[in-house]
N, C-alpha and C positions, 0 to 999 in steps of 0.2 A: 595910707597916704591921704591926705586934704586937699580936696580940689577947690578953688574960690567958681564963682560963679560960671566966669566966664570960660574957662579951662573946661568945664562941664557942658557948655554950649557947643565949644570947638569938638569935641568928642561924638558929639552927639549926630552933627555935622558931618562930620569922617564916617560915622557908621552906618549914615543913612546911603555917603557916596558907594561904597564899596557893595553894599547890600541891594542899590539898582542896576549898579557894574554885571555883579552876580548874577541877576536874575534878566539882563541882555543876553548874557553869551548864553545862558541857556536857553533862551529862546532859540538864539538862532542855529543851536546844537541841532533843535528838537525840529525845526524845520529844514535841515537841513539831514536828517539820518530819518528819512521816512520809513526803511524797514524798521528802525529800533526803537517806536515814539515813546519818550516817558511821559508817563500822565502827570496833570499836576496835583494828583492827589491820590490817597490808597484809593485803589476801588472797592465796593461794599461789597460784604461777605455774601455770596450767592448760595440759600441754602437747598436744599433739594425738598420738593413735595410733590405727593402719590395722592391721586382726588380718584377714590374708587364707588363706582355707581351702584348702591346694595344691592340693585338688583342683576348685578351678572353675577353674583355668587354662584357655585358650583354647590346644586340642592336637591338633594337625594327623599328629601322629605315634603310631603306634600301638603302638610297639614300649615307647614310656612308657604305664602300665596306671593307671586308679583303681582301689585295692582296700578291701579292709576291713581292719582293725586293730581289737580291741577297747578299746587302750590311748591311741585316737589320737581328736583332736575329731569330734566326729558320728561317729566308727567308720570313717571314707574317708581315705585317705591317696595320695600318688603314689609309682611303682613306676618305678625304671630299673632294667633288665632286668640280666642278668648275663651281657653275650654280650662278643666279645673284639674291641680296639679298635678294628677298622676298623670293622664293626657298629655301634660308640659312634659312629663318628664321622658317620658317615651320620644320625645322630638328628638334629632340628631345633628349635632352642630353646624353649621354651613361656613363654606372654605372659601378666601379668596387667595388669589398667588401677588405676592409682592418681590418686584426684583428692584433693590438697590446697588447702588454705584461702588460703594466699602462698609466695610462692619464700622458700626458706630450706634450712638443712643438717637433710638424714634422716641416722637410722641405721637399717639393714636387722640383723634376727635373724629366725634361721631353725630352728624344731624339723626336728632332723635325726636319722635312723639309721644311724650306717654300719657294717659289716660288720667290715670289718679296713683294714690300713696300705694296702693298692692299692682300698681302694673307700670314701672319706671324703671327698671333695668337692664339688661343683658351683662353677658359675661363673653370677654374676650380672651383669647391665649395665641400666641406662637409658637410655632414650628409643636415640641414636646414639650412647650411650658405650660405652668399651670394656669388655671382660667381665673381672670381675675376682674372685679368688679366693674360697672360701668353704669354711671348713674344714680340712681336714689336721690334723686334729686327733686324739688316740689316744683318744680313751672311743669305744669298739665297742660295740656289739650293745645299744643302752638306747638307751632317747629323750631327749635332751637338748638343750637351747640351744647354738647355734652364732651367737657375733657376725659380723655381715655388714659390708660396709663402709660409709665416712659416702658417703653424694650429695645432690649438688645439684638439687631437686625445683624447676619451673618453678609458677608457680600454674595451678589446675587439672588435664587430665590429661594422665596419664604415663605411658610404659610398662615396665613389668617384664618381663625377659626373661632366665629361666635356661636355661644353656647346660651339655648335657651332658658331664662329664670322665671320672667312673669306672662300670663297673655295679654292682649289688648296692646302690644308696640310693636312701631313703626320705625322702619330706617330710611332715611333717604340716601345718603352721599358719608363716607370715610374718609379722613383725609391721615393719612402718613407722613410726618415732616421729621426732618433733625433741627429743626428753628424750633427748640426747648421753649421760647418764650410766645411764641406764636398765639395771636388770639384770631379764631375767626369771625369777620366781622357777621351779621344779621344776612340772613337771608343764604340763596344756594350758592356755591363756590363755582366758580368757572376754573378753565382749565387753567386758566394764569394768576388762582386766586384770587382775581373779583368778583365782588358779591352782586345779586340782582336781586332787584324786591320780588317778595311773594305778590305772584298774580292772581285777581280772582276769577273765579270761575266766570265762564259770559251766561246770563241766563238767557235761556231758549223761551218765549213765552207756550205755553200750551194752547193748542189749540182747543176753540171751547166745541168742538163736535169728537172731542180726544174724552167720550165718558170714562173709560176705565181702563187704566192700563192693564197691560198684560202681564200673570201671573210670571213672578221670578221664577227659576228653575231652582231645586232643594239642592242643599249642599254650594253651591255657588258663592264664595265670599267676598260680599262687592264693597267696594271701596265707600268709607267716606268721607264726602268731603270735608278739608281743617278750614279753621278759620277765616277769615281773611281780614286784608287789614281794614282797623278799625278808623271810622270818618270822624271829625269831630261831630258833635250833636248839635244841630243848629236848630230853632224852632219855625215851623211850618204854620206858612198861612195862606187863607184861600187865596190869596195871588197866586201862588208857586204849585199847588198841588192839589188835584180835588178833592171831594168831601165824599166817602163811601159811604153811601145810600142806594134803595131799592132802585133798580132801573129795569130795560130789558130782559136781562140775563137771569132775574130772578123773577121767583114766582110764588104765592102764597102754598102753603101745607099744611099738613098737621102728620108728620110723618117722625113716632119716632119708637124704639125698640125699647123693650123693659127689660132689666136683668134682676136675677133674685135667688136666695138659696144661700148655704152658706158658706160657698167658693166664688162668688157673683164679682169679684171683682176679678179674676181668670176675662170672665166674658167683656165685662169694662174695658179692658185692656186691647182685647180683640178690635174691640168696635170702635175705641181711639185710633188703633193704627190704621181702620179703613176708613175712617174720617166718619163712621155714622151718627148719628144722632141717638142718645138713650139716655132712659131715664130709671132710677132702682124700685123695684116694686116693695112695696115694706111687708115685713114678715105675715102681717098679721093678714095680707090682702093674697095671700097664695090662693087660698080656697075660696076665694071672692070672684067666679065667673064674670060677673057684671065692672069688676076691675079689671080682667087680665084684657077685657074686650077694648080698652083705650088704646090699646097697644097694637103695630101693624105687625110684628114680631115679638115673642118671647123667647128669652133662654135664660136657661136655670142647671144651675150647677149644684146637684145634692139639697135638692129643696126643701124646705122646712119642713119636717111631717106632722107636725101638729093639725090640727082639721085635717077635713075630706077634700085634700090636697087633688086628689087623680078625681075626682067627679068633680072638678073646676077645670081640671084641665083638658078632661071628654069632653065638656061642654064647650069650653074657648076654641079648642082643635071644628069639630065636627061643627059648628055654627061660621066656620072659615078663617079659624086661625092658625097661623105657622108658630109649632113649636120646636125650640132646641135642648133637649135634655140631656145631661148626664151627671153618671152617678147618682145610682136610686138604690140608696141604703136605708133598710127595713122599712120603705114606704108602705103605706096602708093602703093596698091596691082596691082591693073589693072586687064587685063584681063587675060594674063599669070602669075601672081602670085596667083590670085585665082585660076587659075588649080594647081599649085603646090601645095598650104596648104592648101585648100578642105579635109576636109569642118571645118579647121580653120577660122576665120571670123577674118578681122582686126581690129573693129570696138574695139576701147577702151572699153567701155561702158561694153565691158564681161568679163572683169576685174572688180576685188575687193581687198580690203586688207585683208588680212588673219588674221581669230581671232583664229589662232591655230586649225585648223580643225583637224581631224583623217583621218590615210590611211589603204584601204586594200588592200593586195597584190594582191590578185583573183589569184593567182596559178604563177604570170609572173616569169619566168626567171631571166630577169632584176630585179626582186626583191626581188631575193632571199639571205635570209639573215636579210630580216627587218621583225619584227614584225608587225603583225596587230595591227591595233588601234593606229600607233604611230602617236602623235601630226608632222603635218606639221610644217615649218616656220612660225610662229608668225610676223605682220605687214609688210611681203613681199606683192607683188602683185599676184592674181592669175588667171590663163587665164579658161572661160570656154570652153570647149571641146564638140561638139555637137559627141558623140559617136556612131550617126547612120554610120549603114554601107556603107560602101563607098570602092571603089578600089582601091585592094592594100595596105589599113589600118587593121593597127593592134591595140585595145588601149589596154594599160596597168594601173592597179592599180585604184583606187580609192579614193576619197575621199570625205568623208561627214562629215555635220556640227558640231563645237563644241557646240553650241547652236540655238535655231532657228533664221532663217534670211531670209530674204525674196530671191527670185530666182532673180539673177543680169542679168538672160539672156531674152531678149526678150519683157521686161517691164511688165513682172507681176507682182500683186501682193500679190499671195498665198506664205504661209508661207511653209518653207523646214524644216521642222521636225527631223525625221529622216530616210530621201530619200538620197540617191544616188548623190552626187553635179553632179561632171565630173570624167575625168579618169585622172590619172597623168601626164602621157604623150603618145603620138602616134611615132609608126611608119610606114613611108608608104614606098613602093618601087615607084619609079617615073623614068620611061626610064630606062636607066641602073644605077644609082643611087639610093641613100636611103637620107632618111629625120626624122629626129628626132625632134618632137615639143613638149614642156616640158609646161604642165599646174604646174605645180608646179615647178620653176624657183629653178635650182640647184645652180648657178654661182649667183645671185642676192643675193638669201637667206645666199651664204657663203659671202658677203658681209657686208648683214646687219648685220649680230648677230655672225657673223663666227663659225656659225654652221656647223660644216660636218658628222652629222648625215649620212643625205642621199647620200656622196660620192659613196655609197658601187654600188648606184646605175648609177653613171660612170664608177667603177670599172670593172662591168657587162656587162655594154654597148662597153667600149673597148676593154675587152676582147674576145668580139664577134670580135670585127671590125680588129683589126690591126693582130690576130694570131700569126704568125711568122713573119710579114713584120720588126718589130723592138718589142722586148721581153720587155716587162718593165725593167727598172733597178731595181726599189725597189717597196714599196707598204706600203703606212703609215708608213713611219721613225718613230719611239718616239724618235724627237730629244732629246739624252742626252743634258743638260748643260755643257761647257765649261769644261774639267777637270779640278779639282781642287786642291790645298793639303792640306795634312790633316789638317794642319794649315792656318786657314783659316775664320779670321775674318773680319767681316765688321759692319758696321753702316753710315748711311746717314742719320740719324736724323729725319727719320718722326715720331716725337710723338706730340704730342699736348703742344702749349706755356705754359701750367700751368705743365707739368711734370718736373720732377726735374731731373738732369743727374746723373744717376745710377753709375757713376764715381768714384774716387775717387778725391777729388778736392780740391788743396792747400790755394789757394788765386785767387779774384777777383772773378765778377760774372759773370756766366756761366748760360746760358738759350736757350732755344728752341725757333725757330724762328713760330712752327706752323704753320699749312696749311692756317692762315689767316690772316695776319701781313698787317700794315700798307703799309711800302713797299714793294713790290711785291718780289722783289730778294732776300729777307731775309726767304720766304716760304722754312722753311723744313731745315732749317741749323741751326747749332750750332753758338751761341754768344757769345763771351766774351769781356765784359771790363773791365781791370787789374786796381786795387784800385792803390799798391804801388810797385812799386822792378816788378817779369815777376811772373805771374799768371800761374801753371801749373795744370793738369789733368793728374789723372793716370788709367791705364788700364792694363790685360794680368795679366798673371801669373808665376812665377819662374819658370816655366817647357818650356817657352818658347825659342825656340835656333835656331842659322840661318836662319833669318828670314827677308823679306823687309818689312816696314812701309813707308806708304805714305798715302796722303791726300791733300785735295783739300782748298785752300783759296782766301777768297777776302778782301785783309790786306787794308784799305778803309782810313784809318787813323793810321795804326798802325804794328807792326813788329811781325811777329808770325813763329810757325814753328812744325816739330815735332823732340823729343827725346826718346832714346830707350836706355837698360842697355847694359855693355857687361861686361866683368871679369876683366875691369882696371877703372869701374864706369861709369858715363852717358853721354850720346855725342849727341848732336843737331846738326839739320841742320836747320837754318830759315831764311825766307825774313828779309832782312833787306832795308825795301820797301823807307826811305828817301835817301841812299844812293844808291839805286839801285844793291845791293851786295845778291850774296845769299852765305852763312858762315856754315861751318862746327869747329865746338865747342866743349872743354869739360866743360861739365854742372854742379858744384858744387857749391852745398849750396846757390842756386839762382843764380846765377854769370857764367857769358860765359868767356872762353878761348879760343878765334881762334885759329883752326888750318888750316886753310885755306880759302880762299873768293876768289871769282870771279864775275863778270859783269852778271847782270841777263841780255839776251837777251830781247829785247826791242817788243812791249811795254809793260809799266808795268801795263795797266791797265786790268783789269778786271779777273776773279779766275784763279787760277794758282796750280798747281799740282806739289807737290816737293815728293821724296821718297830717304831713306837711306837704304843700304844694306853692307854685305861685302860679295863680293865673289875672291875667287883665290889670297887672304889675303891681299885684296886692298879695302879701300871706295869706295862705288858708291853712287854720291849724282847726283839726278837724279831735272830736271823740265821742265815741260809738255813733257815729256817723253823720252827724250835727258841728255845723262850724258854729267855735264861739269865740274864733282869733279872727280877726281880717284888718291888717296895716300894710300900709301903702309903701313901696320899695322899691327902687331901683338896680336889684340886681335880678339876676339871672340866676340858672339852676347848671350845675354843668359839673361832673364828675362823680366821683367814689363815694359811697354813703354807709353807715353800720349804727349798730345801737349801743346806748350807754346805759350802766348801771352805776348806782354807791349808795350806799350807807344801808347794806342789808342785803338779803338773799331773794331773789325777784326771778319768775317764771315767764317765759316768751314764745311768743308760737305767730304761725301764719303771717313771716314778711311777703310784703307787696312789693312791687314797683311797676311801674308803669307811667303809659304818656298822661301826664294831665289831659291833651288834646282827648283822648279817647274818652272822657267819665264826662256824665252827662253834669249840667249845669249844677252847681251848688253842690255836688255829691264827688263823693271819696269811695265809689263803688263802681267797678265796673259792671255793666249786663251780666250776671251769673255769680254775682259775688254773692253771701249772707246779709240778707236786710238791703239788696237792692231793689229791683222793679219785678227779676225771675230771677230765682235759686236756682241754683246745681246742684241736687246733693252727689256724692261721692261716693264710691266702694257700698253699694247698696245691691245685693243679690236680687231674685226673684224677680216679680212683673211688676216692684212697685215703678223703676222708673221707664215701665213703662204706661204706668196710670197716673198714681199721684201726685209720681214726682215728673209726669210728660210735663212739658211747655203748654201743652194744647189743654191739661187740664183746667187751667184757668181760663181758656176759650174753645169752647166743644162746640162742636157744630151743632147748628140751629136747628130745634126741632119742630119750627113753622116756617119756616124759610130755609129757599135750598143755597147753593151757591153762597150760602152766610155760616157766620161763624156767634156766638155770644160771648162775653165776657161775664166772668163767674160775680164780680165784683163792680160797684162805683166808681166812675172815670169825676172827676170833678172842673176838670181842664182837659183842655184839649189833648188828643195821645195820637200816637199813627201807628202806619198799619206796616211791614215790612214779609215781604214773601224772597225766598230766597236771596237773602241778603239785599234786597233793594226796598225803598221806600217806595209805596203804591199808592197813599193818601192820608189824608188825617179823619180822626174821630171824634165826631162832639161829645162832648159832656154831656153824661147818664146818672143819673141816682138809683136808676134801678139796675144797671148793668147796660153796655151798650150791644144792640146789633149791628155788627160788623158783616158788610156785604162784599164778598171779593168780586175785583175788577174782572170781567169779560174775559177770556184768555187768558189769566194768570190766575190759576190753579199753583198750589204750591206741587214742587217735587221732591225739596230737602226740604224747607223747614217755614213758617209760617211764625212771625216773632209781634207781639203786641206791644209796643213803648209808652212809658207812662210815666210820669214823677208822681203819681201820687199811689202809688204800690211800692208796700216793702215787703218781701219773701223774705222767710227764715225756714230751712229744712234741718239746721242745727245739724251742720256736716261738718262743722270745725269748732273751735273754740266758743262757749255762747256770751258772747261780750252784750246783745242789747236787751240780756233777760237775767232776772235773781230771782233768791228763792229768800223767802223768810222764814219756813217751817220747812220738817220734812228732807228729803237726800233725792238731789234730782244729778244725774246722772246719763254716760252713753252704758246703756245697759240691753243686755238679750232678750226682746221679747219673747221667745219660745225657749223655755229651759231644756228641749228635747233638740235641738239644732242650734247652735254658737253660731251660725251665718250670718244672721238678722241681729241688727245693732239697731236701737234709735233715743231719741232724748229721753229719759223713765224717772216719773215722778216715784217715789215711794216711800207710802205714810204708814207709818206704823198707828199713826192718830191725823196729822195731816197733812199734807203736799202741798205748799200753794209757791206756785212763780208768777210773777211778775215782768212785764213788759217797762222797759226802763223810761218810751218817753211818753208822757201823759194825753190822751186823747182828747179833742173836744170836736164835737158834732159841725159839720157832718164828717162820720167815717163808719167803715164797713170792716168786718170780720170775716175773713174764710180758715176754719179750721178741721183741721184731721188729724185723728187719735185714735188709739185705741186699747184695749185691754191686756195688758203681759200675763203669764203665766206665775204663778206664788208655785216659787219651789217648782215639784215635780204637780202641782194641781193647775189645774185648768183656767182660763180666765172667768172669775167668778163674775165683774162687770156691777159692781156696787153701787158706782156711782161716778160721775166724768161730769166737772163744774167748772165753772165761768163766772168771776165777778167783774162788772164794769160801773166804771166812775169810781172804783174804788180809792182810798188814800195810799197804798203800794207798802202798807204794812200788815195788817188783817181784815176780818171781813165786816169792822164793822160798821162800814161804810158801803154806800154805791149800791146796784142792782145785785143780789147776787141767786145766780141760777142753775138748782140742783137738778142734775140730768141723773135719775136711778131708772129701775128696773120699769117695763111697760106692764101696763094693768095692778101696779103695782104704787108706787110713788110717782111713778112719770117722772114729767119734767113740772118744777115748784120756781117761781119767781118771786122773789123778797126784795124791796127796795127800804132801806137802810132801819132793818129792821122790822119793816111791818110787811105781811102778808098780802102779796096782790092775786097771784094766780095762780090753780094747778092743773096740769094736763094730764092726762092717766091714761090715752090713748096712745102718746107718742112714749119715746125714751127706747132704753135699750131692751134687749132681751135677757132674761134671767133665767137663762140656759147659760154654759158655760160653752158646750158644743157650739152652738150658734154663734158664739164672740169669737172663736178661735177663727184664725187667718181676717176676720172681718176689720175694716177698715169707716169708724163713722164721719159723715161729715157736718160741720154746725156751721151754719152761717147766720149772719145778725148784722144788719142793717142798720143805723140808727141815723134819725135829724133830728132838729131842734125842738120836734112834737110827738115821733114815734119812735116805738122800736118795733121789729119786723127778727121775729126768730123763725130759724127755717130746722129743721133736720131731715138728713140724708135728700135734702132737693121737696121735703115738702112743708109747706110752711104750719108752722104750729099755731102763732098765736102774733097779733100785734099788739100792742099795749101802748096806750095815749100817754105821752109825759107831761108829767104837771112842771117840770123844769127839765134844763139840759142835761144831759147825761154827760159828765165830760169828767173828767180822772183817767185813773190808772187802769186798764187793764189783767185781769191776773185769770190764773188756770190752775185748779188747783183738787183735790180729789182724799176723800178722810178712808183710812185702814183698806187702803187698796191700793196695784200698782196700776199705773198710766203710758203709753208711749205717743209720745205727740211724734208725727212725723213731719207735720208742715202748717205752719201758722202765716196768711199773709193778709195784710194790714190794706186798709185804701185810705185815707185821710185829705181833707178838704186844706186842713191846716197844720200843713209840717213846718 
């Protein structure tokens, strides 16, 4: 039928009268039948959700702990321990009871903390089902939401049972819904599902007549503090905050401890965590009396025996020095060294390895604080101690066997039961002097297993020793983690090649590279190769806002990048690796629209790190850590983000995200990233983190001033100071490093942080995006061929090694490096040669300073400036022993301005050398028909 116009108005007219008719009488239906109201609309789907507190689990196992968190519900959280697999496996699952309303589909979320890539999971299961994954996920060290899987819940109850896979994690809160789509927001879940921000801890100031805390109890696993959120960074100036300098509270000294021998960094470790001050003795000054005498304390771990090693150390002792020794293998005792460690015997042979013996305290002093019966060191060495009386000894502690073994002293062969081995360690007084000799090696054993169980028992011993001569600073930091914010994703892809990427994923195919791929560099990255048109991946959620993304690539054949949403639609930033361009885009419907391109900084090979942000309502497109985009824009950042690939096969690793607000000015790096102000390295065994790779390495306590701190490095700008997550004051600019003096009362208790822009740390824990190599195979490889534990960066030349630092230096900046020798094959570290060119052009050596670090008394250390010969040292350099390089860690530090260079090794300075011009280029490290392991290279520069 055809209606004309008007026929269509009349209708329309009628249909509106009948449809407010209609919706009268229902009204007054609905006010009038008040038992039967009908609503005016459906009501929304009410789902059911169970918020369970990890810590009422039902836990038969002790070696899982409840502790406290300030950041975590009710402040209790659950603890797996951080012991090594077999230990895990012995754990027994812990149970919670869930009673639902009808059988139907849950889904399990778990507030999780994980540490790094080898401690990010658990395994859950119901009622007889099987246990199934939970987590693998990259965001470390923050509290965050981990989706758990869907199950099938019977009506009524049920049981929950998490089953342990890694150490080092943390649970806070469980949550059980049938709301399938449920996301939980940030922060802890209240009982009605609102979330509350993480709160930070209050700090308590110390009091400054508080010298030394009290030793912790052994076995005790104390909690430590997470994160907290992260402030923006704003700059300080003397209006707002003071300037830390000498005051009252400080006083001059000269008080500081030497370590030395060829486990010397065991004892480093020690005396970082008690906040003392030390300095390393060099090989050649063992037997040097008149050296050991600078020193208010020695200790020495398997000392060198080259020279008349023990008539240096008769003389240091008995003229009133305190010594620490252990492990004394085939030393050259003589006749004056057996009067000294009488009635220690040098004789190897009274040495054993350790099958985990037990100790008893016997009432000592020194030992108080440990448990009886606690298991020693495990495959350490251990010395026997003839315990007969003798003059002037004292022995302490005991220990006896885990199982029988025959007596290793004196060549019997009666079986030791359970007798009495030896005592732990002696001390004797000798002249005016005291002597400390450790049958159970304290500095060896935090080597091996980085164990510091038994620190408590240096804690003890120093605490006698030094008094008031210099007060510890602190006393077992629990370093916090890098602050972070609360937005705060990551993923570096360690899952296994057959998992599938939990993504969301457009086009082309996307796959995990697996811890054991054909090619070696493809371990532990994301793959994709794009069928047709650019292959994307999507990730994040719509609640996300002001935000940086970045990520790591190695575009190998092909053009990739990442894109993120804002409130005008989606906008990339990516390699465009044929024309050498990196391009900022608007991304619609598969299709790029530049809005800008520039010259990617050369070279183009090998991964490369790009990140997008908007901050002060400008782009910042960022690559390997250098903004070289900034355009002016009015939008916003708000929602879903993933990465693009096309035209080729391209590798991916280490996405970010996080708050713009949180990253210090002009940087795409949060505190603890690679190549920001302090590294984190990751999954590192033994006692390196807790020496080289401590926070406080870069700033050790001061060894002519008490209550102060140094900085290893050149501040060129102002930096501040931060003690337990708060700002304390700012620090002027140093060229020779600055002394840093803590305020009156604020003694650190967790952690002690140094802020800076002009520091970039690399411990080469992830992907090495701001270093290349031009010769040679540099790689994460095993420095010990006899132990797979120890991973680190490894040059290796079959002719020669050289990498490169990708952005070019110019004076003034400073160098702190540490390296050291790997193992060839099943041989030893031979220690050939460990080299350094600066100003170079960043393709070989024949340009710039370059300076050959070989064997001491030997080549030393040789300094060449572009080509011709300036200087050679024969005093300094390494040792050409192989024995002596193993476990050793050296450090190089180099100084330079616009007139000098200032080379240092292992803390003593070698030589300065006048510049007839500036030193400025490239950087590079590099080492001919030898292997290398660098563990941490950090940078100071005047002019980033």
């Amino acid at each position: 039928m055809i209606m004309n116009k008007k026929t269509r108005t009349f209708l329309s007219r009628l249909i509106v009268l009948v449809l407010l008719s209609s919706l009268g009488t229902a009204c007054k239906k609905k006010k009038k039948d008040t038992d039967s109201p009908v609503p005016d609309k459906p009501s929304a789907k009410v789902y059911e959700q169970i918020i369970l507190e990890a810590e009422s689990a039902v836990m038969s196992e002790s070696l899982i702990t409840v502790t406290t968190d300030p950041n975590a519900s009710e402040d209790k959280i659950i603890q797996i321990p951080d012991v090594k697999k077999e230990e895990l496996a012995k754990i027994r699952p812990i149970s919670y009871t869930l009673t639902v309303a009808e059988e139907k589909t849950y889904r399990l979320w778990f507030r999780s903390w994980w540490r790094d890539a080898c401690s990010n999971s658990i395994a859950a299961a119901l009622n007889q089902g099987p246990a199934q994954l939970v987590g693998n996920d990259g965001t470390y060290m923050i509290w965050h939401w981990v989706k758990g899987p869907k199950v099938n819940l019977k009506k009524g109850a049920n049981k929950l049972f998490i089953h342990v896979r890694e150490g080092a994690v943390r649970i806070d809160q469980i949550v059980v819904t049938d709301d399938l789509d449920f996301q939980p927001p940030m922060g802890i879940l209240q009982s009605k599902g609102t979330a509350v921000e993480q709160k930070p801890e209050p700090i308590k100031p110390q009091p400054e007549s508080a010298n030394l805390p009290k030793p912790e109890p052994q076995g005790v696993n104390l909690p430590k503090p997470e994160p907290r959120k992260a402030e923006p960074i704003k700059p300080l100036t003397p209006k707002t905050i003071s300037v830390l300098t000498a005051g009252k509270a400080h006083r001059d000294g000269n008080f500081v401890i030497g370590v030395g021998g060829v486990h010397l960094e065991g004892w480093e470790a020690i005396l970082l965590d008690l906040g003392l001050p030390f300095e390393r003795i060099p090989d050649g000054q063992l037997s040097n009396a008149e050296w050991l005498a600078k020193y208010n304390i020695v200790c020495l771990s398997k000392p060198i025996t080259k020279g008349h090693v023990a008539e240096a150390f008769y003389v240091y002792v008995k003229q009133g020095g305190i010594l620490l020794v252990e492990v004394l293998h085939n030393i050259r005792m003589g006749v004056v060294g057996k009067g000294l460690f009488a009635p220690v015997r040098g004789n190897s042979s009274d040495s054993w390895e350790s099958q985990g013996e037990f100790m008893l305290t016997t009432g000592s002093p020194y030992l108080k604080g440990i448990k009886d019966n606690s298991p020693v060191y495990a495959k350490v060495f251990l010395k026997a101690l003839n315990d007969t009386k003798h003059p002037g000894v004292s022995f302490h502690g005991k220990m006896y066997p885990k199982k029988p073994r025959r007596d290793p002293a004196g060549g019997r062969s009666r079986l030791l039961r359970e007798q009495i081995l030896f005592p732990v360690f002696m001390k004797k007084s000798f002249g005016k002097g005291t002597l400390f000799f450790f049958g159970m090696p304290l500095a060896n054993g935090l080597i091996y297993g980085g164990d510091d169980r038994f620190n408590i028992i240096a804690y003890n011993i120093f605490s006698e020793l030094i008094k008031d001569s210099y007060p510890m600073l602190y006393h077992k930091l629990r370093w916090n983690p890098p602050a972070a914010s609360n937005l705060n994703f990551r993923d570096d892809f360690m899952r296994k090649s057959k998992d599938t990427l939990d993504w969301k994923v457009s086009s082309g195919t996307w796959k995990f590279g697996g811890d054991k791929p054909k090619n070696k560099r493809e371990t532990f990255t994301l793959i994709c190769e794009p069928a047709d048109g650019i292959a994307t991946s999507t990730f994040g959620k719509k609640s996300w806002k002001d935000y940086l993304l970045a990520a790591s690539f190695n575009c190998m054949n092909g053009d990739a990048g990442i894109w993120l949403s804002t409130n005008k639609g989606k906008r990339a930033l990516f390699i465009d690796r044929n024309k050498g361009l990196l391009k900022l885009a608007k991304f619609v419907e598969g299709k790029l629209d530049i809005i800008k391109e520039v010259p990617i900084p050369l070279p183009l090979t090998g991964w490369r790190r790009i990140s997008l942000t908007i901050r002060q309502q400008s782009w910042q497109g960022f690559i390997d850590g250098k903004i070289v985009i900034s355009e002016k824009t009015g939008e916003t950042i708000s929602g879903p983000c993933g990465l693009l690939v096309s035209d080729g096969r391209v590798l991916m690793d280490d996405v970010l995200v996080c708050d713009s607000a949180a990253l210090p000015k002009d940087s795409d790096r949060l505190i603890g990233e690679e190549g920001a102000s302090r590294s984190q390295s990751l999954m590192i065994y033994g006692n390196e983190p807790r020496m080289i790779y401590s926070p406080v390495w870069m700033l050790k306590p001061h060894p002519k001033k008490t209550n102060a701190v140094k900085a290893t490095l050149p501040t060129y700008h102002q930096a501040s100071l931060k003690i337990d997550g708060k700002t304390v004051g700012f620090v002027p600019p140093s060229e020779t490093g600055a002394d840093i003096f803590l305020p009156a009362g604020q003694l650190p208790k967790n952690q002690i942080e140094f802020v800076t822009q002009d520091w970039r740390d690399y411990t080469f824990s992830k992907q090495v995006i701001d270093w290349y190599s031009t010769s040679g195979k540099w790689e994460r490889q095993i420095r010990w061929s006899c132990d797979a534990r120890w991973s680190f960066h490894t040059g290796i030349a079959k002719d020669q090694a050289l990498m490169w630092y990708r952005h070019p230096l110019k004076e003034s900046y400073a160098i702190n490096l540490i390296g050291a020798f790997a193992m060839l094959g099943k041989r030893w570290e031979i220690g050939r040669d460990f080299n350094i060119v600066l100003g170079g052009n960043g393709k070989d050596l024949k340009q710039g300073m370059v300076i050959r670090q070989g064997p001491i008394g030997k080549s030393g250390i040789t300094f060449i400036r572009d080509g011709k010969f300036l200087k050679q040292d024969k005093t300094h350099g390494i040792p050409f022993d192989p024995l002596n390089n193993h476990n050793r860690w050296y450090n190089i530090k180099i100084l330079i301005t616009p007139t000098t260079m200032r080379y240092y090794f292992d803390g003593q300075l070698v030589t300065e050398i006048k510049l007839d011009k500036p030193l400025n280029g490239s950087l590079g490290i590099w080492t001919k028909k030898n292997v290398i392991s660098i563990a941490r290279v950090t940078i100071s520069s005047k002019e980033w």
